[in-house]
Phi, psi and omega in degrees: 000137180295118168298136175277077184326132174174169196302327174298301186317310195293288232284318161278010160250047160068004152309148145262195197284327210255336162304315185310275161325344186251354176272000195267302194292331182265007167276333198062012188181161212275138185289162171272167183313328176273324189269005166264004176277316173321278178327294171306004162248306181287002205221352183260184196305317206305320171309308194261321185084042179282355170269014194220341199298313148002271205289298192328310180308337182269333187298138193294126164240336177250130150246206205261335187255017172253125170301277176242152192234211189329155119135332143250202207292028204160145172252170182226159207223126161278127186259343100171166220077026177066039167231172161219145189255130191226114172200175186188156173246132190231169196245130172225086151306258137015259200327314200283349176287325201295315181217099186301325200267310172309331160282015201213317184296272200323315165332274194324295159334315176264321165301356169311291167318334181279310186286324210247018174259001170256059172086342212247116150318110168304121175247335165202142171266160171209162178203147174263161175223126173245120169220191198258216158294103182333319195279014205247124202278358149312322208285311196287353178267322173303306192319298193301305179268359166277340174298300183310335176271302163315312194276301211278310178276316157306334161291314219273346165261001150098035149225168207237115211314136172222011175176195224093161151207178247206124181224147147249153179191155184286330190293043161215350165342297183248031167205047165347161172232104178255094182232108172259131174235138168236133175237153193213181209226131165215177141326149174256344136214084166221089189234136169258141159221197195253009186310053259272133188224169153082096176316131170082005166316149168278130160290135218221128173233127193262134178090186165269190208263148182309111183244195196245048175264146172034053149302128189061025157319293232254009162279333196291313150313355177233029199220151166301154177268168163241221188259341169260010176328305210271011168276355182262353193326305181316322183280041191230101216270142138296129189256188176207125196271325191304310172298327195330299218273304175349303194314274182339305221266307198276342187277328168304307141358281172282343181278313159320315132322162157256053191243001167257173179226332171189119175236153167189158190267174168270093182252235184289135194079353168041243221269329151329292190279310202289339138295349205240317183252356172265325156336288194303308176273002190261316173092012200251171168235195183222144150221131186237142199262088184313344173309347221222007166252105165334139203211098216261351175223148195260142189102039191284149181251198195272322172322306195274308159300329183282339173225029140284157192266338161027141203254202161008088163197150210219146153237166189213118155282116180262165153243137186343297218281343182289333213297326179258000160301306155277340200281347171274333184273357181276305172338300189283317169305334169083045176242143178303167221197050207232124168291136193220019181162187166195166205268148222204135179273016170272009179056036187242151150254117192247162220228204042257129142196152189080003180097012187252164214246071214272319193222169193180078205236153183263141191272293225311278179332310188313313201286300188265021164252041194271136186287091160252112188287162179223092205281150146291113203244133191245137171240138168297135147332130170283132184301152197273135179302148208268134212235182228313099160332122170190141223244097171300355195202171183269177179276351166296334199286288206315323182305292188276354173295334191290321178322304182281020177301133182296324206273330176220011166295146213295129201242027196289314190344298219289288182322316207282357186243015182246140150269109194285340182227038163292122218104344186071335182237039188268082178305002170217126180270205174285150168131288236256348205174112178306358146230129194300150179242147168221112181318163137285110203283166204031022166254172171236034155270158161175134201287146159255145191233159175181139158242162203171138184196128155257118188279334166285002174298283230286336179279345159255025120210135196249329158319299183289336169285326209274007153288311215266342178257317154303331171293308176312306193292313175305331164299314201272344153320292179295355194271327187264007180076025158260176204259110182282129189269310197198164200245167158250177179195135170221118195279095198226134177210162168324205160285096194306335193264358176273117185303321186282350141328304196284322198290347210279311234262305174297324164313313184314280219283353167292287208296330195269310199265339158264306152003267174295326167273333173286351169248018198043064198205087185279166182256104150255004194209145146159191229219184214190056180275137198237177165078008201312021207247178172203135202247114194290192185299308195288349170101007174275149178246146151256134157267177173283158170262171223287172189194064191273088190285121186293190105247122207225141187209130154233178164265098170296152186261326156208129217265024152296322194263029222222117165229157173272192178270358205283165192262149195267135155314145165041038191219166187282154168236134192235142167236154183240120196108174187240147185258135162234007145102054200268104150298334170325112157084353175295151189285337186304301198312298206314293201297329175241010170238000180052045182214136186268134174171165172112214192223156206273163164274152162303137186248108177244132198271312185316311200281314187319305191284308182317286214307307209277352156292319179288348175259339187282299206321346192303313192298313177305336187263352185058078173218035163214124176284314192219119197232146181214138158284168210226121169220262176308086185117323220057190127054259235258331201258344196246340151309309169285005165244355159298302175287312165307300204332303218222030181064009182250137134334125192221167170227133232253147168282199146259118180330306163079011207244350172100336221251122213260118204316323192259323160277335172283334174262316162323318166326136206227039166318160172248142142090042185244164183192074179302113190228136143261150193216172171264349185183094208290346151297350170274343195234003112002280174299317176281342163314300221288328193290345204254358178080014158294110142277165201192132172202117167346129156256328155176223208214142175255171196162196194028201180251355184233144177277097170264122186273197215276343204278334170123321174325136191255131180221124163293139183305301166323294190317286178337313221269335206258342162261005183276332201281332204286330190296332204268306191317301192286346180295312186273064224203321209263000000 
């Protein structure tokens, strides 16, 4: 039955009344059905970013070794050798609650796309993860297929997952958190982009053919879920990873000619945003002819091709004489292959199918009469410091309940289901090193990778979290001796229309945006998921808590020089920075006092970049055996994860500090590092000269950990409760 255009219709497709109405006035008429599907996609938050472009815009984007920064499919980095390094993190929230492995699989797929349609061979995925309370059995059927979706698609496309993590909390219960990244490797000038250039040029559509899966994804992607969520399945796109790496190998292929002009993948919003933004930056208009779009399933309308999410799929401006050139390298991959429009100085996007005109829209007005709010933001209060403290067990009981802990237990489940080293140059596996290294091939580069977010930082204060999650990600760089160049970012909160939702979302990016200039470490790419709630039965929403999640890449110059986390035999263990034992917000309050409270610890960025420059000059200089950035647990937990990585053993001094025994080892101080030396009095003295504290902590050897008390705990005892949670959860 035909839909009626009309004001009900724009709301349900995620308009308001006042959207509705401003597509009437730049139309000069009531829209036809495809074109309010255009608008309404192209008009929602996942698209326009209209509750965020604001805030966005203050964030630091340029340095001296940034190509490209916001604004194409990828941000670009020099890493240097005449290469770039191109990546970015993007969110399948939505999709992985409604079908986990196919919403988690497609993530991986589409952030693929973003990276290898600018030039770049994919060298590694990473991903943050949020899921919900371990006892709640939705939470463990999510787990099993987004693991089963990241490891199934990313193996099956040969590139190889090398890092991430993974937080629970029940506020993620009815909205998981899916943030997939990918980084890939180019020429620095051979960078493609997506800007459509040259009237009458063919608009060229790749890959595979168009069904009707994840229509209205990306409305679907802007909106709270309810008690009928898992009733969306259809806006949940199917992936196929074998075309993926078809795509990748022919688009590479061809990119090797000179025969593009402009690329871009079909991602949220499909053949719509992707025609819509290569026009729209081209400055040019488009007409596309639909007949002529491959098609797997039959009687598809202009509607239904124009907002399917159809996975592996790419469009392309050729020049003309190149055009049977590709259409052979397509071919030989055995991917559909069709000119499907060609580019028009009338600055419209035009539609046709069946001989009929279906849309007929002025690109300029869609982009710049796109709605951007400036929401009225409630700032939270700061939490009152967290107050009597008191250590119920001793520190071997505590040591090990935290090892076995959901938030810091051995994540091997999860890994042993990725291939981390497919490919070959992935020089660090997970695990092994606080940021994954992956070589660069015929080069002595290698990339440092990383993610990082404390989402319970950012919800008791969202400034000092959203600092503080960039400050981390910037540590697990230095801890492995690369130099951090630049962040990705995937921003994902609640309802932006709830003011203490928008001040959570602006504080962050405040927080983030000091950050990054004090660490020289700009944002070149990411990504922005809003509406994160879920409305429970009683009409109440729960959100997620705030979660502004890094994704972070630096560089080694040589990835020789590259060191891990594991404790060195027979060598001092010295920590760098000063402890004041800050438990606020700590896993220790939760996991052994069951209580969320305080105020986060502080992040002062000045002692971040000192510390963490006197420690890479260390690695680099080879007067470090071993490195651990010091966060989640503190002290004693990061010390009992040096001693599993590799079985050696250490013997812990007495603190000696005034410092009450359960916050000097548990305490979750910033701007920290635990390093092995051969000699800790040379590296002491030069802390001292750079204005570093630096303090013994003891010395390693053996197979076991011994505390200041005399008590002994084996690295096995260590390894069998760090190892138990993922195993006995999914068991269950």
């Amino acid at each position: 039955m035909k839909k009626t255009v009309d004001e009900a219709l724009a709301q349900e497709f995620g308009l308001t009344s006042e959207e509705y109405a401003r597509v009437i006035d730049i139309m000069g008429r009531t829209p036809s059905l495809t074109e309010l599907g255009v608008f309404s996609v192209m008009w929602s938050e996942h698209c326009s970013y209209k509750s965020s472009r604001k805030w966005l815009r203050t964030l630091p984007t340029t340095a001296p070794w940034v190509i490209h920064g916001p604004g194409e499919n990828a941000g670009v980095v020099d890493i240097g050798e005449g290469y770039a390094a191109i990546f970015k993190m993007e969110s399948h929230n939505h999709p992985s609650f409604i079908e986990p492995y196919q919403g988690a699989a497609t993530g991986v797929g589409g952030i693929l796309r973003d990276v290898f349609t600018m030039g770049a061979r994919p060298v590694a995925n990473l991903n943050a993860l949020r899921f919900g309370s371990p006892e709640t059995p939705r939470t463990r059927q999510i787990i099993d297929g987004v693991v089963r979706g990241i490891g199934g698609y990313g193996n099956c496309v040969g590139v190889p997952t090398v890092g991430g993590e993974i937080n629970f909390h029940p506020a993620y219960d009815g909205n998981p958190l899916v943030n997939a990244m990918t980084v890939g490797i180019a020429r620095k000038d051979r960078i493609f982009l997506s800007a459509a250039a040259g009237i009458g040029n063919p608009v060229v559509y790749v890959g595979s053919r168009t069904g009707r899966d994840g229509i209205h994804g990306a409305t679907m992607s802007s909106a709270e879920f309810d008690e009928n969520a898992l009733a969306k399945r259809p806006t949940v796109q199917v992936g196929d990873p074998f075309i993926e790496k078809l795509l990748i190998e022919a688009c590479l292929e061809l990119m090797a000619t000179d025969a593009i002009v402009a690329i871009q993948d079909m991602g949220a919003a499909g053949l719509t945003s992707s025609s819509v933004e290569m026009a729209g930056k081209g400055g040019v208009g488009i007409d596309l002819n639909l007949d002529d779009v491959p098609q797997r399933e039959p009687g598809m309308t202009a509607y239904e091709m124009m907002l399917s999410e159809s996975q592996e799929r790419m469009l392309m401006v050729l020049k003309p004489e190149r055009t049977e050139v590709a259409r052979k390298i397509f071919e030989k991959w055995e991917l559909d292959f069709a000119i499907i429009g060609h580019l028009t100085d009338t600055g419209h996007i035009v539609v046709r199918h069946k001989g009929q005109v279906e849309a007929d829209i002025p690109l300029d007005p869609l982009a710049e009469q796109a709605p951007i709010y400036d929401r009225p933001a409630t700032r939270t209060a700061p939490p009152a410091p967290v107050a009597d403290i008191h250590a119920p067990l001793s520190l071997e009981d505590m040591l090990l309940k935290l090892v076995a802990s959901p938030d810091l237990a051995s994540r091997s489940w999860v890994w042993n289901q990725y291939d981390s080293t497919v490919g070959g140059q992935t020089v660090r596996r997970p695990g092994a090193a606080d940021a994954a290294i992956v070589k660069i091939e015929d080069t002595s580069l290698g990339l440092a990778l990383t993610t990082d977010c404390t989402p319970r930082y950012c919800q008791a204060d969202a400034k000092t979290g959203g600092a503080q999650a960039v400050a981390e990600a910037w540590r697990n760089i230095t801890a492995v001796g690369a130099r951090p160049l630049a962040v990705t970012d995937n921003l994902n909160f609640g309802n932006p229309e709830k003011p203490e939702i928008m001040g959570q979302f602006i504080a962050a990016i405040e927080g983030m945006g000091d950050a990054c200039r004090e660490l020289d470490f700009p944002v070149v790419s990411g990504n922005v998921s809003l509406y994160n709630e879920t409305r429970q039965p009683d009409g109440s929403t729960m959100s997620i808590l705030p979660t502004p999640a890094i994704g972070a890449l630096g560089v080694l110059e040589d990835v020789n020089k590259a060191i891990g986390l594991a404790m060195q035999d027979n060598a001092d263990i010295v920590l760098i920075g000063d402890t004041k034992g800050e438990l606020g917000q700590s896993v220790w309050l939760r996991e052994i006092l069951g209580r969320e409270e305080g105020a986060p610890p502080p992040v002062d960025l000045k002692t971040e970049r000192r510390n963490g420059d006197f420690v890479r000059q260390e690695i680099l200089a080879g007067h470090v055996l071993s490195c651990h950035d010091l966060a989640d647990g503190g002290i004693l937990v990061a010390l009992a994860e040096m001693v599993m990585a590799d079985g050696v053993g250490c013997t812990l001094e007495s603190p000696a500090s005034g410092i009450r025994p359960e916050a000097f080892w548990f305490g979750e101080d910033q701007a920290r590092y635990i390093v092995c030396v051969k000699n800790a009095p040379d590296l002491c003295a030069r802390a001292e000269k750079a204005g570093v504290p630096a303090r013994v902590l003891g010395r390693s050897g053996g197979s076991d950990l011994i505390l200041p008390s005399g008590v002994t705990i084996s690295a096995a005892r260590l390894r069998t409760a760090h190892d138990s949670f993922f195993p006995a959860l999914m068991a269950s």
